[in-house]
C-alpha atoms as one frame of an Amber mdcrd trajectory, in Angstrom:
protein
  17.878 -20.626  -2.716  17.579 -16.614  -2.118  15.169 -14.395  -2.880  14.279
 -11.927  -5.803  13.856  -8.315  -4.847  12.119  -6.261  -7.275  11.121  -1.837
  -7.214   9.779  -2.131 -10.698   6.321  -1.422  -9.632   6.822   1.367  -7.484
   8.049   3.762 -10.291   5.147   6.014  -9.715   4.910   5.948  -6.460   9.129
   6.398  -5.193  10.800   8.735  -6.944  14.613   7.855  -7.784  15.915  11.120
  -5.443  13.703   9.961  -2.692  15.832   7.084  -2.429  18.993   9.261  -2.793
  17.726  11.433   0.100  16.682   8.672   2.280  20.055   6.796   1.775  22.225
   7.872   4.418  19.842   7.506   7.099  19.555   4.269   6.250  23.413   3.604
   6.531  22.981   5.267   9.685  20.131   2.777  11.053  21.968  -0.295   9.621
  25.099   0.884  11.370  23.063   1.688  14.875  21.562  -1.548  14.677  25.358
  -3.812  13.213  27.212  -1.686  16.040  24.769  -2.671  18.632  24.451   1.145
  19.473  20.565   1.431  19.591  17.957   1.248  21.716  17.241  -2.432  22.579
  20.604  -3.762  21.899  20.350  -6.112  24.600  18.248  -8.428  22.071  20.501
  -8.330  18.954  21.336 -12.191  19.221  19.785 -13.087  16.618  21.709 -11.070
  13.959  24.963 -13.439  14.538  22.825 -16.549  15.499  23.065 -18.055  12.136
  26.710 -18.075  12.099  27.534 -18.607  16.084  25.098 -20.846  17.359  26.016
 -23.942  19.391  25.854 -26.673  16.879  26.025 -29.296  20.387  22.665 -27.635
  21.049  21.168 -28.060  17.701  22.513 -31.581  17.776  20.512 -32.088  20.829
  17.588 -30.315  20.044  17.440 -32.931  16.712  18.314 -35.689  19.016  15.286
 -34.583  21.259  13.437 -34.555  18.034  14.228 -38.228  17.216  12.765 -39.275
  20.334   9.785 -37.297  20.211   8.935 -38.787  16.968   9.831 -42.499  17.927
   7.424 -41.970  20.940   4.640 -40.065  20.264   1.288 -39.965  17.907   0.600
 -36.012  18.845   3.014 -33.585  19.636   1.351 -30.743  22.024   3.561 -27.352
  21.961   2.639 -25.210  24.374   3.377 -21.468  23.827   1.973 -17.561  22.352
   3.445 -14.734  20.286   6.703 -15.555  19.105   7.221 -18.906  21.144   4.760
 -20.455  18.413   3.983 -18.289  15.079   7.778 -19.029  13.897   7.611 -22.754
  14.175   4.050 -23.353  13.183   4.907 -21.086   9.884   7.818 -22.551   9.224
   6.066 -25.889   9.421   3.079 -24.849   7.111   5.961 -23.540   5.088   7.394
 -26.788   4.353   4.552 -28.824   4.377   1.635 -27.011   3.901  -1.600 -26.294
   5.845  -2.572 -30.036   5.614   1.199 -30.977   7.600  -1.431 -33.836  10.081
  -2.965 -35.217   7.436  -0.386 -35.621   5.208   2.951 -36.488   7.467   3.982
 -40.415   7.536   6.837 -40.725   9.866   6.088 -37.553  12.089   3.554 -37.099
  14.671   0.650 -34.925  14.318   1.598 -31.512  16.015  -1.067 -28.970  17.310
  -0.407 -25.662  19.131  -2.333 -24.751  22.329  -1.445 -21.909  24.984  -1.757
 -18.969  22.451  -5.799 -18.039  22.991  -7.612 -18.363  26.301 -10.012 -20.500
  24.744 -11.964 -23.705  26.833 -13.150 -25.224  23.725 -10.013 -25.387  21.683
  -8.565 -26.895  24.086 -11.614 -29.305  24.913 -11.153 -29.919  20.795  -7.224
 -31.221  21.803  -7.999 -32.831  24.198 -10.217 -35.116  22.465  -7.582 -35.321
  19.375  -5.403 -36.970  22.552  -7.578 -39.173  23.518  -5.908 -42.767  23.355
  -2.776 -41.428  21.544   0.521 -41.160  22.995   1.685 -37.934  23.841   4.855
 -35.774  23.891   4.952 -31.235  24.836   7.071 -28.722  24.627   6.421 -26.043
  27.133   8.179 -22.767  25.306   7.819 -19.489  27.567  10.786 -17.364  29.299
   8.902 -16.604  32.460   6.750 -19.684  32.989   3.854 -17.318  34.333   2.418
 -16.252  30.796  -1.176 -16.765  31.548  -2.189 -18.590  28.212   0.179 -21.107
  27.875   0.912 -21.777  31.942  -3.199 -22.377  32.224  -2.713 -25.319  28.729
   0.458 -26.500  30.399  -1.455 -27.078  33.431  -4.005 -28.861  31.945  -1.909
 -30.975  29.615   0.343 -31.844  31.968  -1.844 -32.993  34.621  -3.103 -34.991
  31.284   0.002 -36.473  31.063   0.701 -37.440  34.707  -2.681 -39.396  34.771
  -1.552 -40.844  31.678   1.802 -42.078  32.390   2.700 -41.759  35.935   6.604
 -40.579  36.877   6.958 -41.457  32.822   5.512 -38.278  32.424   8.617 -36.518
  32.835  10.411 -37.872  29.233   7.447 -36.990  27.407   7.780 -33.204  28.888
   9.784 -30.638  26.955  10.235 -27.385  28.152  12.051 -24.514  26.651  12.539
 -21.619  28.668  15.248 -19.013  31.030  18.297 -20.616  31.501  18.784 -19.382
  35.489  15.285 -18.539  36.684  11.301 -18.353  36.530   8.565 -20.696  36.808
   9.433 -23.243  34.562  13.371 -23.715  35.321  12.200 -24.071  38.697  10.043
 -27.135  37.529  12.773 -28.681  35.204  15.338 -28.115  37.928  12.988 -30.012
  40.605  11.633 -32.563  38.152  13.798 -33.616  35.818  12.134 -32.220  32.539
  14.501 -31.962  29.411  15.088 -28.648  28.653  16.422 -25.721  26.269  17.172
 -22.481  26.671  15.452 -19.184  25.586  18.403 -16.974  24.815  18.333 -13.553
  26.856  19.368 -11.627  24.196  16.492 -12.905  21.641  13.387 -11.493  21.798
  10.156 -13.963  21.515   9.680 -12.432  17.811  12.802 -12.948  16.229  13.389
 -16.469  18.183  12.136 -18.939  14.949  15.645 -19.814  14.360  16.512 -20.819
  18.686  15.308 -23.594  20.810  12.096 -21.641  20.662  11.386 -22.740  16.621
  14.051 -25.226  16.238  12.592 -28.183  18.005   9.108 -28.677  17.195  10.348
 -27.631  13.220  12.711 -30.316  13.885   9.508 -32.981  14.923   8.089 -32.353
  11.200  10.580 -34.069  10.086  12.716 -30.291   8.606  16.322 -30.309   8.098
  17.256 -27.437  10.919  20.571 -27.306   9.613  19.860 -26.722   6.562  17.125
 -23.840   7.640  20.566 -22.256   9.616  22.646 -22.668   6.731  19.902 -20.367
   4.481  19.698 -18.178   7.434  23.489 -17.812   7.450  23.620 -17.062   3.524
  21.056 -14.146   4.368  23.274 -12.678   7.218  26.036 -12.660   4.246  23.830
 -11.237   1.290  22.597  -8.250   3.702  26.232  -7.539   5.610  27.716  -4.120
   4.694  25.976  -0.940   3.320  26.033  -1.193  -0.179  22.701   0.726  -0.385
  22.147   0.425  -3.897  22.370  -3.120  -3.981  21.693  -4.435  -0.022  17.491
  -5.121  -0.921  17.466  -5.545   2.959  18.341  -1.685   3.515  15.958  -0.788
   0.711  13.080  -2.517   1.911  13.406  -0.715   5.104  13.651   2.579   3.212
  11.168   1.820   0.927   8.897   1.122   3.512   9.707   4.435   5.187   9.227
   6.546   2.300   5.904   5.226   1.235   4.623   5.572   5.423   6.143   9.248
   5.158   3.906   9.738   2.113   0.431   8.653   3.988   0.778   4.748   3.169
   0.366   3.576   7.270  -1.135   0.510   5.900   1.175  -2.634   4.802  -0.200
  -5.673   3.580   2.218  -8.778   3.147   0.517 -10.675   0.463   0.861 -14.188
  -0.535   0.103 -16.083  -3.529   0.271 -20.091  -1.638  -1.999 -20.863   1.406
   0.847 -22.561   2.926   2.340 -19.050   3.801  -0.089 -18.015   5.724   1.105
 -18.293   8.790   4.512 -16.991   7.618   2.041 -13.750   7.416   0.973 -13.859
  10.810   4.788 -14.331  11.821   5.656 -11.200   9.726   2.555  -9.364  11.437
   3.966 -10.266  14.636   7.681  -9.128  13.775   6.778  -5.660  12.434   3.688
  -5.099  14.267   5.335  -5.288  17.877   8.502  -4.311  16.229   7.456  -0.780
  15.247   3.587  -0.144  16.755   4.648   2.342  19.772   4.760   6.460  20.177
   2.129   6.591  18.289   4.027   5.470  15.189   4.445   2.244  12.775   2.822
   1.034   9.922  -0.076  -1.115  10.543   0.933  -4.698   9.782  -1.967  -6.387
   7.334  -1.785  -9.804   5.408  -3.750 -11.510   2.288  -3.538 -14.704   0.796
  -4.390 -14.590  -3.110  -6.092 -15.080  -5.480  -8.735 -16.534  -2.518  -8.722
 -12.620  -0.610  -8.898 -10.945  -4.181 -12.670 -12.022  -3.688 -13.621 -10.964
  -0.053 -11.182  -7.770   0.505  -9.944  -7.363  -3.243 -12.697  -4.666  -3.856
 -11.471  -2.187  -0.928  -7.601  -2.797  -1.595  -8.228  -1.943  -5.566 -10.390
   1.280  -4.932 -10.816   1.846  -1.345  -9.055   4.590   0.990  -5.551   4.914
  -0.433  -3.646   4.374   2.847  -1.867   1.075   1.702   0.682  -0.460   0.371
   1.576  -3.939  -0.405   4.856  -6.460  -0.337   4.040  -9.351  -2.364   5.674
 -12.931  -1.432   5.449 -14.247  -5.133   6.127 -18.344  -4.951   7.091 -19.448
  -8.131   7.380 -23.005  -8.260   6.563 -25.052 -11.258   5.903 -29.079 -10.139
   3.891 -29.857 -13.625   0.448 -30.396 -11.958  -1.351 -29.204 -15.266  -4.660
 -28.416 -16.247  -6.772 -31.552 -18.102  -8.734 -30.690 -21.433 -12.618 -30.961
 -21.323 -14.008 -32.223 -24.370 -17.505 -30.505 -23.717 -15.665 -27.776 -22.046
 -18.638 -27.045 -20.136 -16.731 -24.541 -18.397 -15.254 -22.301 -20.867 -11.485
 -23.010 -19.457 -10.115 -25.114 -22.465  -7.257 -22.113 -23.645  -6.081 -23.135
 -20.328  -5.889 -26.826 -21.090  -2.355 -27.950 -20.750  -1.275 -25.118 -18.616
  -0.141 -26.200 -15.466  -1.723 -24.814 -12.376   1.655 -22.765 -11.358   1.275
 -20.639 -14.578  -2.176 -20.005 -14.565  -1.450 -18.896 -10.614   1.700 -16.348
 -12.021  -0.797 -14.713 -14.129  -3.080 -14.157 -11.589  -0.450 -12.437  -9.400
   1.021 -10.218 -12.533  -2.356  -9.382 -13.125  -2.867  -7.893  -9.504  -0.189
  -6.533  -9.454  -0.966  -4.138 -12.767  -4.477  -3.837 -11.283  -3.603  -2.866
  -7.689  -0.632  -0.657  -8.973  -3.453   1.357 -11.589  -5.705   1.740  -8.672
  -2.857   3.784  -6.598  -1.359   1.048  -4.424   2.622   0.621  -4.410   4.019
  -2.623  -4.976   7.319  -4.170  -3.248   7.487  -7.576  -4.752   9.524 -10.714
  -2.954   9.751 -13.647  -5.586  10.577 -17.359  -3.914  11.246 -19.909  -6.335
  11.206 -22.871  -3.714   9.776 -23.359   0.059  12.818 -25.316   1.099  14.399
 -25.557   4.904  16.796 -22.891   3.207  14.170 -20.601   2.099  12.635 -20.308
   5.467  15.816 -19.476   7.059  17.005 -16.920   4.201  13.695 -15.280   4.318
  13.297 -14.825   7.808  16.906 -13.356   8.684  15.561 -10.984   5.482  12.672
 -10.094   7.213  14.372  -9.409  10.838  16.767  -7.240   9.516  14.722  -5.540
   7.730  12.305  -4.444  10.639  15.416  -3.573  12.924  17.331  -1.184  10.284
  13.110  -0.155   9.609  12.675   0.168  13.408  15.228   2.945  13.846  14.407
   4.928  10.325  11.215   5.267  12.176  12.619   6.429  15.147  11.704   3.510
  17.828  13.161   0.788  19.641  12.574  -2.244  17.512  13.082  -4.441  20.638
  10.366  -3.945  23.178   7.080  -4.411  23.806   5.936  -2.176  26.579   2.301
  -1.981  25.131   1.643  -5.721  25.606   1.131  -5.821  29.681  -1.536  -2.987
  29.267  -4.681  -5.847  28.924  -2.643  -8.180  31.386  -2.992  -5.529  34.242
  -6.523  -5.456  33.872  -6.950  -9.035  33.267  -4.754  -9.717  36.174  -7.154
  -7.515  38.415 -10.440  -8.262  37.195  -9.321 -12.148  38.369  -8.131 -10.950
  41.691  -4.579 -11.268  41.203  -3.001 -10.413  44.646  -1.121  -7.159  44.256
  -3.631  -5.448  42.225  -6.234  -5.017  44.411  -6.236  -0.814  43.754  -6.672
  -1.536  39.936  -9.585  -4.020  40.400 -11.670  -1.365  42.376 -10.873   1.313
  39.672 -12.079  -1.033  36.714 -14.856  -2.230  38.381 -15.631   1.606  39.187
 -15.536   1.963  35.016 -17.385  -0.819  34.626 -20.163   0.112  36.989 -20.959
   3.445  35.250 -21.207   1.787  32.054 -24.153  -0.336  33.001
């Protein structure tokens, strides 16, 4: 378990004083963001969570788990942004993208409440229909229009289902003291977690938010903790030269300083895919504000080298790529053809892994020669470990980034711009005076 860090691409790109000159301002963000000095330190839980969390509550939340999977064909979770993209990456992560089909002793888990979208939900519904059914409800406020509309529905599901029995099959993690949802818990009886106040939804995988449905698929949470906890004490201290956390966040820097607003995570196993739209998430909220931040992009390879391959080898130079290399050998090789029909008998014998390695060395060299920098990440398993060492990487990473940049890593302000007009346009009491001014924009446009 860990993770191999490599600049070796980027010699043409970074030269060795740029890193000199960018070193103590890294310190200096890595310190603002240890010392809890920055802006947004209300939301630095996560940075000790791997080594204090409440191993009572994990106990629970496994216990929870247990029951969930004793009871239940289809697990619903209920939840958007952060209160889903960690958990349903960390399951494809694990398992793969084919988790429902392939699981044994685990029910099938879907995620709902993260579009505004009648007929993927109709679709769920009809997965339910004549299975039993457990949620999990995952949202601070309890008001967050896309998952309080599925909760709605699927609860109301349940209730016609199962009478007062609802109630056990109902999971809801969400504020501790207050909103919507506590209220329900308090008045119903619903078994609940908490959403920490000091986590923010994007750096939550490793809370209540990620832990329990993670925990359904049958992962070892404790184990994900445990990698998470290594992480934490691989990237403590400011040993710039060999801390790859701090130099990913300067690297990163340098390259946006030089033009390079564009990063794409790229990954060479379908199953991280949604570990890309986590990452998106993370840096993308993370650093998008003031009219700064590097614009968060993601590929999966070799499959994207044939749609968007041609513009990232010799379209506009304005990228730059960090490249999640899985290397793990399992000895599914190649068969020999004795017509070979196809022309691929030099790779007879070759297992698949190998043949894949090549591919990404060979992309690398190509998208390198055509003027795009290269950070590369090498895994060398997708274990419950892995997860958790990769993601405290990543988080720490876009905080110390965050500040180098010169913005609060921590809030979101730009996110309630679409709610207010949503909100109006739907006649939301209280916003009557932005409903007539939209509708006024609206009316001169037709």
């Amino acid at each position: 378990m860990a993770i191999k860090f490599t600049e070796k691409y980027l010699g043409s790109f970074i030269r060795p004083e740029e890193m000199s000159a960018i070193r103590e301002e890294t310190v200096a963000a890595s310190r603002t963001l240890t010392g809890r000095t920055g802006a947004g330190s209300d939301f630095l839980g996560w940075l000790d969570l791997p080594a204090t969390y409440d191993k009572k509550e994990v106990a629970r939340i496994a216990a929870a788990a247990e029951k969930i999977k004793k009871t239940c064909d289809v697990f619903i979770v209920i939840g958007i942004g952060g209160s889903y993209l960690g958990a349903r990456a960390a399951i494809e992560f694990l398992h793969g993208n084919y988790y429902n089909n392939k699981k044994k002793d685990t029910p099938d888990i879907y995620f709902v409440g993260k579009d505004i979208s009648s007929s993927h939900l109709q679709d769920i519904l009809s997965v339910c229909e004549g299975k039993d059914i457990c949620l999990n409800v995952i949202s601070k406020s309890g008001t967050t229009t896309e998952p309080a509309i599925a909760f709605r529905i699927f609860r109301d599901l349940l209730v016609k289902k199962y009478g007062d029995g609802a109630k056990d099959r109902i999971f809801v993690t969400t504020d501790k003291a207050r909103g919507a949802l506590r209220t329900q818990v308090n008045e119903i009886g619903y078994e609940s977690f908490v959403v920490d106040d000091d986590i923010g939804g994007r750096y939550s995988v490793l809370s209540a938010v990620g832990l329990l449905p993670i925990a359904v698929s049958g992962a070892d949470i404790n184990a994900m903790l445990e990698g998470a906890a290594k992480a934490r004490a691989d990237f403590a201290g400011e040993d710039f030269e060999h801390n790859d956390c701090l130099r990913y966040a300067a690297l990163r820097n340098i390259l946006y300083r030089k033009g390079k607003s564009v990063e794409i995570l790229a990954v060479n196993d379908p199953a991280l895919t949604l570990t890309c739209e986590w990452w998106k998430q993370l840096f993308g909220e993370s650093e998008g504000k003031d009219g700064k931040g590097i614009y968060p992009s993601s590929a999966t390879y070799s499959t994207d080298l044939h749609s968007i391959g041609q513009f990232i080898q010799q379209g506009e130079r304005v990228m730059f790529e960090t490249v999640l290399n899985v290397n793990c050998e399992d000895g599914f090789t190649i068969p020999t053809d004795p017509q070979n029909a196809d022309g691929l008998n030099f790779l007879a014998g070759k297992s698949v892994n190998t043949v894949n390695q090549k591919a990404f060395m060979g992309t690398v060299m190509a998208h390198t020669d055509g003027g795009v920098p290269n950070i590369v990440i090498e895994l060398n398993g997708r274990t419950e470990a892995d997860f958790g060492y990769l993601v405290y990487f990543f988080e720490k990473a876009c905080g110390v980034s965050g500040y180098l940049l010169g913005v609060n890593p921590f809030d979101q302000p730009g996110v309630e711009a679409y709610k207010k007009n949503m909100f109006a346009l739907l006649n939301k009491p209280g916003y009557e005076d932005k409903k007539a001014e939209l509708e006024a924009r609206i009316a001169k446009l037709d």
